[in-house]
SERO-4910 file (N, C-alpha, C, O; in steps of 0.05 Angstrom, whole numbers):
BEGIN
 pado doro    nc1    nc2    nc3   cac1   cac2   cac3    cc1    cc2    cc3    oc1    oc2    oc3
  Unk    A    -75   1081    236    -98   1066    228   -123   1084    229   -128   1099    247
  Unk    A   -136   1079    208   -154   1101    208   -186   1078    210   -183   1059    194
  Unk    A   -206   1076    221   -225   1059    231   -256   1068    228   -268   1078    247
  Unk    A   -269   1064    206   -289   1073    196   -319   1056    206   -320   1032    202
  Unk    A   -338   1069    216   -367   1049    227   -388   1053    207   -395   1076    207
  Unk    A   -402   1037    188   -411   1033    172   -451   1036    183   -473   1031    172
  Unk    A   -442   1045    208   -483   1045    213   -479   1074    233   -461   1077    249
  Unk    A   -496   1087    230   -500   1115    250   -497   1105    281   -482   1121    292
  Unk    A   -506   1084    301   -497   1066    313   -470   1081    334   -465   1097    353
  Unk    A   -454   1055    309   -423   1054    309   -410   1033    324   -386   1030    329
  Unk    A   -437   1012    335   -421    978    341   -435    969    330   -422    955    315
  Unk    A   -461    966    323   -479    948    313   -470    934    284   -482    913    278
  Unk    A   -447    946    263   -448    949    237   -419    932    234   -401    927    251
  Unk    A   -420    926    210   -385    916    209   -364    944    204   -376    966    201
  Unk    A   -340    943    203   -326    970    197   -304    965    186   -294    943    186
  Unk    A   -291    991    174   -271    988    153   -246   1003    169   -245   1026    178
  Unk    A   -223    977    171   -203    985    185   -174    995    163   -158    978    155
  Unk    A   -173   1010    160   -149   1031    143   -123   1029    154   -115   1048    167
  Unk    A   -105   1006    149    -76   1016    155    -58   1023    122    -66   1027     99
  Unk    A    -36   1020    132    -14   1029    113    -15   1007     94    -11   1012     70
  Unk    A    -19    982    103    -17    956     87    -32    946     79    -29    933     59
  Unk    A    -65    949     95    -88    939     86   -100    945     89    -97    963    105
  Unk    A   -140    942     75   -160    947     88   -173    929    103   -174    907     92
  Unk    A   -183    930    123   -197    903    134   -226    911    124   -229    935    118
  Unk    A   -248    894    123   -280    911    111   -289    877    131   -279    855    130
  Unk    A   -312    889    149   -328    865    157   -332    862    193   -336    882    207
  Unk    A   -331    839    202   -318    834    232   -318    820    225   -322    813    201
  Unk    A   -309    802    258   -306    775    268   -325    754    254   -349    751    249
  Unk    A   -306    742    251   -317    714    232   -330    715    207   -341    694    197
  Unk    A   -329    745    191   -343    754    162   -319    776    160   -326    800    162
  Unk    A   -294    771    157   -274    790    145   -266    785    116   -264    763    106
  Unk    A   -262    812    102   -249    812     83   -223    831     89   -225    852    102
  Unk    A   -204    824     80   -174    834     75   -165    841     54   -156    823     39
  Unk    A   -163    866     45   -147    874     19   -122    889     18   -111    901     37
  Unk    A   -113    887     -6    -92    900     -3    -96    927    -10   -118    933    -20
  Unk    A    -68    952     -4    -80    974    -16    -88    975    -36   -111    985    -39
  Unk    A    -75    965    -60    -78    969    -80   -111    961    -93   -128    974   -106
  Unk    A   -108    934    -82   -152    930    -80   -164    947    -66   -187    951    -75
  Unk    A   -158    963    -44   -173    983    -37   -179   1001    -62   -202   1003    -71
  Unk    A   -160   1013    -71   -159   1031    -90   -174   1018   -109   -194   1031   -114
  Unk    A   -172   1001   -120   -187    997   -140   -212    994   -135   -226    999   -155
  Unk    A   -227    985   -113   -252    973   -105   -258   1005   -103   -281   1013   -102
  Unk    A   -241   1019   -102   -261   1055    -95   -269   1066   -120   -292   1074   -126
  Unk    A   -244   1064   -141   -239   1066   -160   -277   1058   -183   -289   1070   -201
  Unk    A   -281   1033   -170   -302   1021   -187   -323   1037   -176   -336   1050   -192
  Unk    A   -329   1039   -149   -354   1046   -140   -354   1078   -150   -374   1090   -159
  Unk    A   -334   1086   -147   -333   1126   -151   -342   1129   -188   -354   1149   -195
  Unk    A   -336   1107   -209   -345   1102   -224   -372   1096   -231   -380   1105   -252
  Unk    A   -386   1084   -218   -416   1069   -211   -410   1042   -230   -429   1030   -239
  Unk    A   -375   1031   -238   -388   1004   -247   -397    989   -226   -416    975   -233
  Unk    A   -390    987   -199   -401    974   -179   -425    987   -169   -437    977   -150
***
């Protein structure tokens, strides 16, 4: 699992949890869950700038 902190911080912020099966993006009680394959794509868009 690879576990990313989204503010210089590194509790204050929500964070992006990386396993084999999913991404988690958010915390407690504001989670989103994707699959890899939405990972990939959601990178896919931003590395693009359509997002």
């Amino acid at each position: 699992m690879k576990i990313v902190t989204l503010c210089k911080e590194g509790s204050c912020c929500p964070v992006v949890k990386i396993t084999e099966t999913q991404v988690e993006i958010g915390e407690k009680g504001n989670l989103c869950v994707l699959t890899r394959e939405q990972w990939e794509t959601l990178k896919e868009k931003i590395l693009s700038k359509e997002l």
